[in-house]
ZAZATI-574976 format. One line per field, with one value per residue: x, y, z of N, C-alpha, C in turn. Coordinates in steps of 0.2 Angstrom, whole numbers, plus 2048, in hexadecimal, padded with zeros to 3 digits. Layout:
N
nu X, ...
nv Y, ...
nw Z, ...
cau X, ...
cav Y, ...
caw Z, ...
cu X, ...
cv Y, ...
cw Z, ...
END
This chain:
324
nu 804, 807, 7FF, 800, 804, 7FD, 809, 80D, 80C, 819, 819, 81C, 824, 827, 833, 835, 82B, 830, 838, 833, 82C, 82F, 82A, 822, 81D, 820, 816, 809, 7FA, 7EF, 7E3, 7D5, 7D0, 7DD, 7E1, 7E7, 7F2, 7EE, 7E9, 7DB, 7D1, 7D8, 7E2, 7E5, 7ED, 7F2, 7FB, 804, 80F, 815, 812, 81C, 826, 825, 827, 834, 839, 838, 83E, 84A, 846, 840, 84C, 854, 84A, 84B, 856, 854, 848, 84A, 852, 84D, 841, 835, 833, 832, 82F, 832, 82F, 834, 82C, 832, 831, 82D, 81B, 819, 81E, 818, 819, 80D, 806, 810, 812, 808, 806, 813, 80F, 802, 809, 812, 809, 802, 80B, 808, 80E, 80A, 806, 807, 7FF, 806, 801, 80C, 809, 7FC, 803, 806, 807, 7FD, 7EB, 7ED, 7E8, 7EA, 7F8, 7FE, 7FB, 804, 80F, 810, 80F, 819, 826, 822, 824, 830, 837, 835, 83C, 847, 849, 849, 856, 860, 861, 855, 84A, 83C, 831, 82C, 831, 82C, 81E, 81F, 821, 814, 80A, 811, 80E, 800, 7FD, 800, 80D, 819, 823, 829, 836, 839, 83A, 847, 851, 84D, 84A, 855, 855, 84C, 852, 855, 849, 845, 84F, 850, 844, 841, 84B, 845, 83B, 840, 846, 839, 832, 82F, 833, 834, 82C, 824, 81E, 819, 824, 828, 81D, 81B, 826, 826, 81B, 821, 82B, 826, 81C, 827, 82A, 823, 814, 802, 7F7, 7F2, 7F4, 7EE, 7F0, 7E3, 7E2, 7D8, 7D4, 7CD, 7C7, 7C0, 7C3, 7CC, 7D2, 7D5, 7DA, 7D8, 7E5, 7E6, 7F2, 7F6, 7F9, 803, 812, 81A, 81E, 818, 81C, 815, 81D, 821, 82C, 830, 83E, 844, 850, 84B, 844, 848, 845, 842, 846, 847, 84A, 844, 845, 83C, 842, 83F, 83A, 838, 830, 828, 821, 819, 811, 80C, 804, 7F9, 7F2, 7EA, 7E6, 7E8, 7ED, 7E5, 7EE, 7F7, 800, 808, 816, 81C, 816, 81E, 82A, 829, 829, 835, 83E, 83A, 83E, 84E, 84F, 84D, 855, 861, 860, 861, 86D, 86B, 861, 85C, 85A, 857, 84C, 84B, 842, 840, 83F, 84A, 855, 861, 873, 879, 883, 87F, 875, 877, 87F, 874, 86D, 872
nv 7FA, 80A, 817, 828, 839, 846, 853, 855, 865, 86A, 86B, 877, 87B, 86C, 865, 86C, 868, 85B, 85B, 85E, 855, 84A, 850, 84E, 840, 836, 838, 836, 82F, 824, 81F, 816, 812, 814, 816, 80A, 7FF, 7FD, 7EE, 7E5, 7DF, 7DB, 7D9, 7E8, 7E6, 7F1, 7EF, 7F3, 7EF, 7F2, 7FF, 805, 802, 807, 815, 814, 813, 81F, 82C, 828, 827, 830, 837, 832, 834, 843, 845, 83C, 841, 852, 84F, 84B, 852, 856, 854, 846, 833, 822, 816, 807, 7FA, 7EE, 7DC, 7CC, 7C5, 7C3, 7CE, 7DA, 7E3, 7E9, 7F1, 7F9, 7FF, 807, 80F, 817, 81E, 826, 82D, 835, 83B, 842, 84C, 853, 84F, 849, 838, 828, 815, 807, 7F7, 7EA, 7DC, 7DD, 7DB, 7CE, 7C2, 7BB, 7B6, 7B4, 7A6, 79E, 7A1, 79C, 78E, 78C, 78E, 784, 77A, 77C, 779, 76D, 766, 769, 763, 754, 755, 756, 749, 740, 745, 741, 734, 72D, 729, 71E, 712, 70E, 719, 724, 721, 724, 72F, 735, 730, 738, 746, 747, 746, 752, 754, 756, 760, 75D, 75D, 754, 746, 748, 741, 735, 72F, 72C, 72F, 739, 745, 74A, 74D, 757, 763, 766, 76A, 773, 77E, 77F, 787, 792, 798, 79E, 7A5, 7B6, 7BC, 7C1, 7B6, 7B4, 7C2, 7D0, 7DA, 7E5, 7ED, 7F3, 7F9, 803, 80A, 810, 818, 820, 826, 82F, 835, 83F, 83D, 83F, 839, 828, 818, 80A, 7FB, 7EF, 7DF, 7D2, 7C3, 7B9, 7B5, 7C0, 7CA, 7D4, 7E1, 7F7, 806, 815, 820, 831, 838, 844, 84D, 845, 83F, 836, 825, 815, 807, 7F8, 7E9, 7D7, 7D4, 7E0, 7E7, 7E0, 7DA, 7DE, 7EA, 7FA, 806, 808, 814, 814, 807, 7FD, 7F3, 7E6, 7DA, 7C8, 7B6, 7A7, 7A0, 7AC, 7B1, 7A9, 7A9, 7B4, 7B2, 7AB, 7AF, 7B8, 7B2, 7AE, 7A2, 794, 787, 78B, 783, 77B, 770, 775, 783, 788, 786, 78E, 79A, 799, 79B, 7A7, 7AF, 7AC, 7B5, 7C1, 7C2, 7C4, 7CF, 7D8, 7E0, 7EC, 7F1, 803, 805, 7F9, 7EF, 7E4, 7D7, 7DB, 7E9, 7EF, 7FA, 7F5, 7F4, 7EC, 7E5, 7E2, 7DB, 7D2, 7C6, 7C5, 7BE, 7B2
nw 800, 7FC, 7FA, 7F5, 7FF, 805, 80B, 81A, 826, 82C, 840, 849, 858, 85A, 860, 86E, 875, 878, 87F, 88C, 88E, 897, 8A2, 8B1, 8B0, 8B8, 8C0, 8BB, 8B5, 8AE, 8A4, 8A4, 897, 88C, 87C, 870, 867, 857, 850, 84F, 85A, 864, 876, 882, 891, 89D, 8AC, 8BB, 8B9, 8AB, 8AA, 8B3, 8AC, 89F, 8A3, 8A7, 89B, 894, 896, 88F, 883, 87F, 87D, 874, 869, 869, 862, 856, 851, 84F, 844, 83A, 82C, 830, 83B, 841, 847, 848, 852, 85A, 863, 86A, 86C, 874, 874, 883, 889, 889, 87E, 878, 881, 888, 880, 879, 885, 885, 879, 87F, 888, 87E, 878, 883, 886, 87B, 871, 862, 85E, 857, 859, 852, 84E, 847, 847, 83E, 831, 82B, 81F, 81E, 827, 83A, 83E, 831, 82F, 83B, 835, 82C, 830, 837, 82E, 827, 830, 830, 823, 820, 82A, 826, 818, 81F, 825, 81C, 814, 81E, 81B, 825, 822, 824, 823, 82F, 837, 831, 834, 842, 844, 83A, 848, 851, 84B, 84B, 859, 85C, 861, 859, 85D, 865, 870, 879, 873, 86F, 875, 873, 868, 860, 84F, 84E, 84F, 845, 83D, 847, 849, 839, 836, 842, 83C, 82E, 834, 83A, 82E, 82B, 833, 836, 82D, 81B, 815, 81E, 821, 81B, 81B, 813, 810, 81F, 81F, 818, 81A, 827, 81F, 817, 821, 828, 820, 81F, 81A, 81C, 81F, 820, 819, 822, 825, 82A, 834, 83B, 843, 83B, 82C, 825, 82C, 826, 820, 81A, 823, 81F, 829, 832, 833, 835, 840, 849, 84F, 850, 84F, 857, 854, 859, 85C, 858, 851, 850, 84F, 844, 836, 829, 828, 828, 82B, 838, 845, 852, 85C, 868, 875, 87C, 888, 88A, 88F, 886, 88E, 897, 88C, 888, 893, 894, 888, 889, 895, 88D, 883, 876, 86E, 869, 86D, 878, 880, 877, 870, 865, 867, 86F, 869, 85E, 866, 86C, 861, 85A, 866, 865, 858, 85E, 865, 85D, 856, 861, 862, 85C, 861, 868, 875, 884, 88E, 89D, 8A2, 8B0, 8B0, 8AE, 8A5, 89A, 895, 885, 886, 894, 891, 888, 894, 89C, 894, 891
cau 800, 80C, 7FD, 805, 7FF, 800, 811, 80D, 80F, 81E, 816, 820, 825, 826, 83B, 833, 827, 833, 840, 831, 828, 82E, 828, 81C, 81D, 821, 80E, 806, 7F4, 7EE, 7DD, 7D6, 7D0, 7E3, 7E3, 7EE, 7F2, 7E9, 7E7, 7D5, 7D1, 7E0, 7E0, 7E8, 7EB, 7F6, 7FD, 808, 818, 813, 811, 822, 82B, 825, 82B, 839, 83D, 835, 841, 84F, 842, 840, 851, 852, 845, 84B, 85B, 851, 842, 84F, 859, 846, 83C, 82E, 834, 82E, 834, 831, 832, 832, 82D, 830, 832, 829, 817, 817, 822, 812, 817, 807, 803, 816, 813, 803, 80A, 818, 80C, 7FF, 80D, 814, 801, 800, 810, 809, 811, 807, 808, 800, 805, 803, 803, 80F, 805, 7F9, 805, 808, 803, 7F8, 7EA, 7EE, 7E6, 7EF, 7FF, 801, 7FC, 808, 815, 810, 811, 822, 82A, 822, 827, 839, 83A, 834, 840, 84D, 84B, 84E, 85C, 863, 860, 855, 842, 83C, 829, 82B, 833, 828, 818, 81E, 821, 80E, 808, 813, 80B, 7F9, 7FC, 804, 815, 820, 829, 82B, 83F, 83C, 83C, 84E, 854, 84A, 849, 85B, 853, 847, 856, 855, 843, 841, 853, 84E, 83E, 844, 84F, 844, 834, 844, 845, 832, 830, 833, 837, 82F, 826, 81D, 81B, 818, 828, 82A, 818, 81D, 82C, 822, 817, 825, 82E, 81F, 81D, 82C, 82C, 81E, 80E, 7FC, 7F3, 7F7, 7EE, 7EF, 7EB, 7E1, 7E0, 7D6, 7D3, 7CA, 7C7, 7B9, 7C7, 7D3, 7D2, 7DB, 7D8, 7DF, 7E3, 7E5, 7F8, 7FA, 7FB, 806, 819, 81F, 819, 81C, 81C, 819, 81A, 827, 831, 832, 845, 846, 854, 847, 841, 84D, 841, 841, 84B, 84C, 846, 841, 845, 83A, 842, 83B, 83C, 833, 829, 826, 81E, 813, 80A, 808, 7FF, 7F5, 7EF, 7E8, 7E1, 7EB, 7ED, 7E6, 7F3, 7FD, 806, 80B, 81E, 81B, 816, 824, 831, 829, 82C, 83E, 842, 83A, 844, 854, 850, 84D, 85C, 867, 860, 861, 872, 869, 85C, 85D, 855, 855, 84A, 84B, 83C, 83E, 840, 851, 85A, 866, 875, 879, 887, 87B, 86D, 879, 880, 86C, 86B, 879
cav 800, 80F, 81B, 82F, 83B, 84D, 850, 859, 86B, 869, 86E, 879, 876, 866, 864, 870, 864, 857, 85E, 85F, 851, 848, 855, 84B, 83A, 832, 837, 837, 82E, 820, 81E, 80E, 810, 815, 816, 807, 7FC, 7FC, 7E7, 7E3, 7DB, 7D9, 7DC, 7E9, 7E6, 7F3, 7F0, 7FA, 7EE, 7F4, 808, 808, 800, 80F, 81B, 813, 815, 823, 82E, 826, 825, 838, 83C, 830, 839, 84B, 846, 83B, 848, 856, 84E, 84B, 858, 856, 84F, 83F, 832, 81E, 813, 802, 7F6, 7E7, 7D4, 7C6, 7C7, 7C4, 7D4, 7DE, 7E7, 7ED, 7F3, 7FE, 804, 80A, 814, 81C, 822, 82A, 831, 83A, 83F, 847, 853, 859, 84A, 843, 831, 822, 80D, 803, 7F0, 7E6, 7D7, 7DE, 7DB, 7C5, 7BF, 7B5, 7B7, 7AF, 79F, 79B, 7A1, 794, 789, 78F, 78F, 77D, 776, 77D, 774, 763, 766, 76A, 75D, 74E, 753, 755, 741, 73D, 747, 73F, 72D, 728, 729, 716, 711, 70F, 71F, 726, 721, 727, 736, 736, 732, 742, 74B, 745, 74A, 759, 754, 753, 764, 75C, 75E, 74F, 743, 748, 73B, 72D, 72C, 730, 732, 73F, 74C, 74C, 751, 75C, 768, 767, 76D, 779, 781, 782, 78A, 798, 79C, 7A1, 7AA, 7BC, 7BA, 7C3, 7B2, 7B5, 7C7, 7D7, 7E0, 7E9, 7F2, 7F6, 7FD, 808, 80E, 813, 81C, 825, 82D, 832, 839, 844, 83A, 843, 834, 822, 811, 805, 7F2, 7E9, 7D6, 7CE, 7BB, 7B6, 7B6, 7C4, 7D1, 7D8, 7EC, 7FA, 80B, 81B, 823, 838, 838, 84C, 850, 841, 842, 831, 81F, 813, 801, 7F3, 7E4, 7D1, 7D6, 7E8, 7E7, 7DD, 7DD, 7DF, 7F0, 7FF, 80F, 80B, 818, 813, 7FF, 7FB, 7EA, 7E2, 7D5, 7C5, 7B2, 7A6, 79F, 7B1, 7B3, 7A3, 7A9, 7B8, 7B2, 7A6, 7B4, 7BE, 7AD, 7AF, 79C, 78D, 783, 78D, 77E, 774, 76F, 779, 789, 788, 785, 795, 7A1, 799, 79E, 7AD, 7B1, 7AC, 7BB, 7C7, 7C4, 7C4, 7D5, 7DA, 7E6, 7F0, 7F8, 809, 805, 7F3, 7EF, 7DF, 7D5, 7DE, 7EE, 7F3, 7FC, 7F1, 7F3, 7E8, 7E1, 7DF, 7D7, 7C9, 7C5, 7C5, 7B7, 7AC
caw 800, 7F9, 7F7, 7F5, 7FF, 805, 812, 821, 829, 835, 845, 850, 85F, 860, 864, 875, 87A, 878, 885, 891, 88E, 89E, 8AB, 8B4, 8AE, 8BE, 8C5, 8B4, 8B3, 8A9, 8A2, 8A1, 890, 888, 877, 870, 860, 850, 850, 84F, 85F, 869, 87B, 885, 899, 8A0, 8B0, 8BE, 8B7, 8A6, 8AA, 8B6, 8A7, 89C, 8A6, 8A9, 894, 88E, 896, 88B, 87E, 87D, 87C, 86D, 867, 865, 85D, 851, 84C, 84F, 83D, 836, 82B, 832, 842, 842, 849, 84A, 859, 858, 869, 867, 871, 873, 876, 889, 88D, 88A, 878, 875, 889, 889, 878, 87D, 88D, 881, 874, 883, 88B, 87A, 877, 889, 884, 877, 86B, 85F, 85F, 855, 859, 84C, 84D, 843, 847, 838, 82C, 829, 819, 821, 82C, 83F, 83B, 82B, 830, 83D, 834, 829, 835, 838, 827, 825, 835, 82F, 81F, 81F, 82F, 823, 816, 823, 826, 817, 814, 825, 81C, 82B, 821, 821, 826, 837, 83A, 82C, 837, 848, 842, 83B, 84E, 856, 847, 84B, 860, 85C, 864, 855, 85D, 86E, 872, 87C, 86C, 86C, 878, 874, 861, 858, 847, 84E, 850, 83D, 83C, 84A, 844, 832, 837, 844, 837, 82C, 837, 83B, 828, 829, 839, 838, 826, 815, 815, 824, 823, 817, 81F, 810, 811, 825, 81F, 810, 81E, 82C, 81D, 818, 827, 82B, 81A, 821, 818, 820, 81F, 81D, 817, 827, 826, 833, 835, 841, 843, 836, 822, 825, 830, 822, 81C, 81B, 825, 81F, 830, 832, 836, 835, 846, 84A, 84D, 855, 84D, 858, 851, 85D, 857, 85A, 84A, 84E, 84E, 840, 830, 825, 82A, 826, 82E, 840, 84A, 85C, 85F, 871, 875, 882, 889, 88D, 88D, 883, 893, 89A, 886, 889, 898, 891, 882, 88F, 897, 887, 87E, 86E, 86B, 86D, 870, 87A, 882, 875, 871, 85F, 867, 871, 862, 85B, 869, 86C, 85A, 85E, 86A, 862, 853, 861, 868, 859, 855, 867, 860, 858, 865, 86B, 87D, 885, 895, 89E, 8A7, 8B6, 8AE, 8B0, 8A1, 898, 88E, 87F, 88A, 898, 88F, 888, 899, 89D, 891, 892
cu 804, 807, 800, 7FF, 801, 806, 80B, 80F, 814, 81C, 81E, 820, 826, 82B, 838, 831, 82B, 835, 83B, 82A, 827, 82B, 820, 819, 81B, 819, 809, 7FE, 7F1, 7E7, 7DC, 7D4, 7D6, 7E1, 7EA, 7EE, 7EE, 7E7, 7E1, 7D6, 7D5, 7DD, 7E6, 7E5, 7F1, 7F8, 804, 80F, 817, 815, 819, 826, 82A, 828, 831, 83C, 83A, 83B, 847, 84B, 842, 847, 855, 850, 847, 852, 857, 84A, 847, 852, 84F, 843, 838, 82D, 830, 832, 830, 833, 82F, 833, 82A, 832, 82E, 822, 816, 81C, 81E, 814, 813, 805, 809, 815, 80B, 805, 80D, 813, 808, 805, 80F, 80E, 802, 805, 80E, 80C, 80D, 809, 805, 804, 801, 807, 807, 80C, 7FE, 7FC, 807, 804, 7FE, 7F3, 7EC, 7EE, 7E9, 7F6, 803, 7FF, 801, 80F, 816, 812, 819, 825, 828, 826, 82F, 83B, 839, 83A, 847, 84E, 84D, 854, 862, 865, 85D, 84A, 840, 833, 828, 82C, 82C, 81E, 819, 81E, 81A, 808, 809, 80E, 801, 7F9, 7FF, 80B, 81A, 825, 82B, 832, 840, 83E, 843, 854, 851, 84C, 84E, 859, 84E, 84B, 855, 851, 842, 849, 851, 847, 83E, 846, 84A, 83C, 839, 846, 83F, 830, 834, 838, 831, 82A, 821, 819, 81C, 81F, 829, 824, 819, 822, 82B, 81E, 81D, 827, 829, 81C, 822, 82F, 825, 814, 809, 7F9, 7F7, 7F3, 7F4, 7EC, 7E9, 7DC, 7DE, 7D7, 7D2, 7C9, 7C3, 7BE, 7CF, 7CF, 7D7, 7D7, 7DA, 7DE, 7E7, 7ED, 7FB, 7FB, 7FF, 80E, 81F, 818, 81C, 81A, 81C, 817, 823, 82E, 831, 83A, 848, 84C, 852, 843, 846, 84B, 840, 846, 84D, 846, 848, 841, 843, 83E, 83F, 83E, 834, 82B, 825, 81F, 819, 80E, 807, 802, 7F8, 7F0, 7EA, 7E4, 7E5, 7EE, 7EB, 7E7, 7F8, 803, 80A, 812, 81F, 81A, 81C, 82A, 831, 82C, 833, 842, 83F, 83D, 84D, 856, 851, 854, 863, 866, 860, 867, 870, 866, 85F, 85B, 854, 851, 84A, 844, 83A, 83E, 845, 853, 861, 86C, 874, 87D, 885, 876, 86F, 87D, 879, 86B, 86F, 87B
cv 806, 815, 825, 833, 842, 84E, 856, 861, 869, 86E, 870, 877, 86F, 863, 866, 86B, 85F, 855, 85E, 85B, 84B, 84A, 850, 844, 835, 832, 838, 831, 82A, 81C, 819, 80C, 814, 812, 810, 806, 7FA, 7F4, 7E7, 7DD, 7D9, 7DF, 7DF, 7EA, 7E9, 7F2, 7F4, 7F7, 7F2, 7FC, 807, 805, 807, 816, 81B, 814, 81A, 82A, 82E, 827, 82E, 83C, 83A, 833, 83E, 84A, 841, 83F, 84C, 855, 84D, 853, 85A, 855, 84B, 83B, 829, 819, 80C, 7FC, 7F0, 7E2, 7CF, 7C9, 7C8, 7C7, 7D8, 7E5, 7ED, 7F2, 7FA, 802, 808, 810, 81A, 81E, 828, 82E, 839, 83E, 845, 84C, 854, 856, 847, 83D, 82B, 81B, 808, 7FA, 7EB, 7DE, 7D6, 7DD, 7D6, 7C8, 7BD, 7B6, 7B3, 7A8, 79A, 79C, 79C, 791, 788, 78C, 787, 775, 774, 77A, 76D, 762, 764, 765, 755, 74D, 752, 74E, 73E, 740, 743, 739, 728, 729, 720, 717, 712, 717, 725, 727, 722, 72F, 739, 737, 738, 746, 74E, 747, 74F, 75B, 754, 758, 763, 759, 755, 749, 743, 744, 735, 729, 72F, 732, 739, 746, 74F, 750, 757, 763, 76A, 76C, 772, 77F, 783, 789, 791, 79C, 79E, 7A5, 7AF, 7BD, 7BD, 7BD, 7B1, 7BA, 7CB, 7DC, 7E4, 7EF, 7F4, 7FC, 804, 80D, 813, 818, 824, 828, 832, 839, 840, 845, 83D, 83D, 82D, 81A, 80D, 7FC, 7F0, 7E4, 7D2, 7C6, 7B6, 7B9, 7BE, 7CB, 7D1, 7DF, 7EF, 800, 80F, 81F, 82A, 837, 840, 84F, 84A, 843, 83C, 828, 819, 80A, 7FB, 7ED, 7DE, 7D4, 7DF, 7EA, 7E4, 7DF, 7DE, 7E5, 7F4, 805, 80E, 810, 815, 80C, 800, 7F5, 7E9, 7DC, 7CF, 7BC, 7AE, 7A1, 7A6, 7B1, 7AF, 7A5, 7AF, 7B8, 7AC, 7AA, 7B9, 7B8, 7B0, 7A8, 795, 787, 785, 789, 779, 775, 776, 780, 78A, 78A, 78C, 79A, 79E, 79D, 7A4, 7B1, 7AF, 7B3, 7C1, 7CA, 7C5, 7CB, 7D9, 7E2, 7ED, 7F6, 7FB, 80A, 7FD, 7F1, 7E9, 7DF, 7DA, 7E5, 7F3, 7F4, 7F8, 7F3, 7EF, 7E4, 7DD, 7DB, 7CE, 7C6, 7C1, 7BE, 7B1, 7AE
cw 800, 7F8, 7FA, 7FA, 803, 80C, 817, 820, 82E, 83C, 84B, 857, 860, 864, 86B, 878, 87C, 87E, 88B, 894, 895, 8A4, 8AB, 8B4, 8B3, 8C0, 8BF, 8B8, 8AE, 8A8, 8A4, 898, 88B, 883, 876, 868, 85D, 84E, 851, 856, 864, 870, 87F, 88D, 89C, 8A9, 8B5, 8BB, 8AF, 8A7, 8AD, 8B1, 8A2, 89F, 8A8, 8A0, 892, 891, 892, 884, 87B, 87A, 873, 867, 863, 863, 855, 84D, 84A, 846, 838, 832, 82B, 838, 845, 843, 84A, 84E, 856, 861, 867, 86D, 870, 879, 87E, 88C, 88D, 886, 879, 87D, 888, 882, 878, 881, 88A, 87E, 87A, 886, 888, 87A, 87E, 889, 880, 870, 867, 85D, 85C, 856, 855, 84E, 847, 843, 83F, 833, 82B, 822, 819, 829, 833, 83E, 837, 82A, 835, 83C, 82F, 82B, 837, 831, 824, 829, 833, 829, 81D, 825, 82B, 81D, 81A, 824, 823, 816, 819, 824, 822, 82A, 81F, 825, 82A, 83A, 836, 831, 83F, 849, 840, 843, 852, 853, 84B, 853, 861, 85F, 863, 857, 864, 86D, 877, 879, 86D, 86E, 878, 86C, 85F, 853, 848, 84F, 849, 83B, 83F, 849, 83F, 833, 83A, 841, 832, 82D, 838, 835, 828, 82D, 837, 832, 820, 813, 819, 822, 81D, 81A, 819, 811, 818, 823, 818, 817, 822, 826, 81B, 81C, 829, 822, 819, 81B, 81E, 823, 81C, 81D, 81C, 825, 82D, 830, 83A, 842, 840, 82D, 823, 827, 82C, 81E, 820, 81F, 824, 827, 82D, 838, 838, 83B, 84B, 84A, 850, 852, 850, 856, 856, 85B, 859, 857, 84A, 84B, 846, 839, 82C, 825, 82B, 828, 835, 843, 84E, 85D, 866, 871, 87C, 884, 88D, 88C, 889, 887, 895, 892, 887, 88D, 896, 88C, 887, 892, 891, 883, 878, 86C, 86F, 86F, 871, 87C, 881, 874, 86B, 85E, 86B, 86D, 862, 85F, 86B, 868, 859, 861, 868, 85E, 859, 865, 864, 857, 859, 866, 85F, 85C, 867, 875, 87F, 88C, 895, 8A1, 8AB, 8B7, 8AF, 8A7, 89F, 892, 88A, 885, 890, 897, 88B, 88C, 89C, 89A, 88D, 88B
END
């Protein structure tokens, strides 16, 4: 979605507001109905770890800020929060945006979750095809596909166990399948075969390129919840992106990514908690948010801002200590 459209007036003052944006944060006020992420049905549930982590980045976040607008000619500026679901993305990104609104900042947050190829449903089953997939040929390539193994492998399939790590000491031959299939579920996650990052990264530039308005998707749960929204961007001046793959290599317009950190049990309970799959406890969902957390961590370099669990401030140095 590339559609052209008129730029902006660069609104005065907004460097000022920047600089004074903190006054008062500490005792600030939070609605219950906060404005959050454009995903169709998604829930936000802010809580007080939630807010004290916000206040604990947005100071670092502003300053960010007014060197990245500052070089902007519109002073615009993208933010990008990212981790695994159960660090509460959508909740901190939330917080930052009302924040920047309550100085005086215009601020929109846009869900990178709206932009797969595929709606929920299809994409893991998506995700699932490709791990049996590339774990079957992996067998054969291994020289260890014969009937027997051929038909134990149909049973895991058939009790949804085939990604259970425990296999891994029982059945020698089953290293083949569940690697080859690992390996290739890791080529698809978080990868132009998942996801549209090229239209994310059309949008982010297009703002920053001082676009008024802007053609949004939103993807809900099913075949019936896909459209686009043009959203009234002109009194905006900070977009901030929350989203797994915020960070990602495939996206060239973020400014200042935010890395939640998180693990991929901490992300399980989270999604437990919200109802977003139902079969959160399988071995399968599990895989996912491992290799999940693998990408977040290998492009952990990158962020401008890193918070841990307990909301302490991280360096790079400290956050791969953090995680062996």
């Amino acid at each position: 979605m590339n559609t052209k459209y008129n730029k902006i007036t660069v609104l005065d003052g907004t460097i000022d507001k920047l600089k004074n944006a903190c006054d008062g944060i500490q005792n600030i006020v939070i609605p219950e109905d906060i404005p959050h992420g454009d995903m169709p049905g998604d829930k936000v549930e802010i809580e007080e770890g939630h807010i004290s982590k916000a206040k604990t980045i947005f100071p670092i976040l502003v300053k960010e800020l007014t060197e990245k607008m500052s070089a902007n000619p519109y002073n615009r500026a993208v933010v990008a929060v990212c981790g695994g679901s159960g660090v509460g993305k959508s909740e901190i990104a939330s917080l930052l945006s009302y924040f920047l609104e309550t100085a005086g900042i215009g601020s929109y947050t846009l869900s990178g979750d709206n932009y797969p190829h595929r709606i929920p449903m299809y994409n893991d089953a998506e995700r699932l095809h490709t791990f049996r997939k590339c774990g079957i040929a992996g067998m054969v390539d291994a020289g260890v596909m014969n009937p027997e193994n051929a038909a134990k492998i149909r049973e895991l399939q058939k009790a949804e166990d085939d990604a259970n790590k425990a296999h891994l000491g029982t059945d020698t031959w089953f290293r083949s399948y569940f690697e080859a299939g690992a390996a290739g579920l890791k080529d698809y996650l978080g990868t132009p075969k998942e996801t549209n990052f090229e239209e994310v990264d059309q949008i982010m530039k297009a703002f920053k390129d001082g676009a008024d308005k802007l053609w949004l998707k939103r993807m809900g749960r099913d075949e019936a919840s896909l459209w686009y929204d043009e959203v009234d961007m002109s009194a905006k001046q900070v977009l901030i992106v929350e989203w797994t793959h915020g960070n990602s290599d495939y996206m060239t317009q973020v400014d200042i990514p935010v890395l939640l950190n998180s693990t991929p049990e901490e992300t399980l309970e989270h999604r437990r908690s919200r109802n977003r799959d139902s079969k959160l406890d399988s071995p399968f969902t599990m895989l996912v948010l491992e290799l999940e957390q693998e990408k977040l961590t290998s492009q952990a370099k990158k962020a401008k801002i890193i918070i841990s669990k307990a909301g302490e401030i991280l360096t790079f140095d400290q956050f791969q200590k953090l995680m062996g």
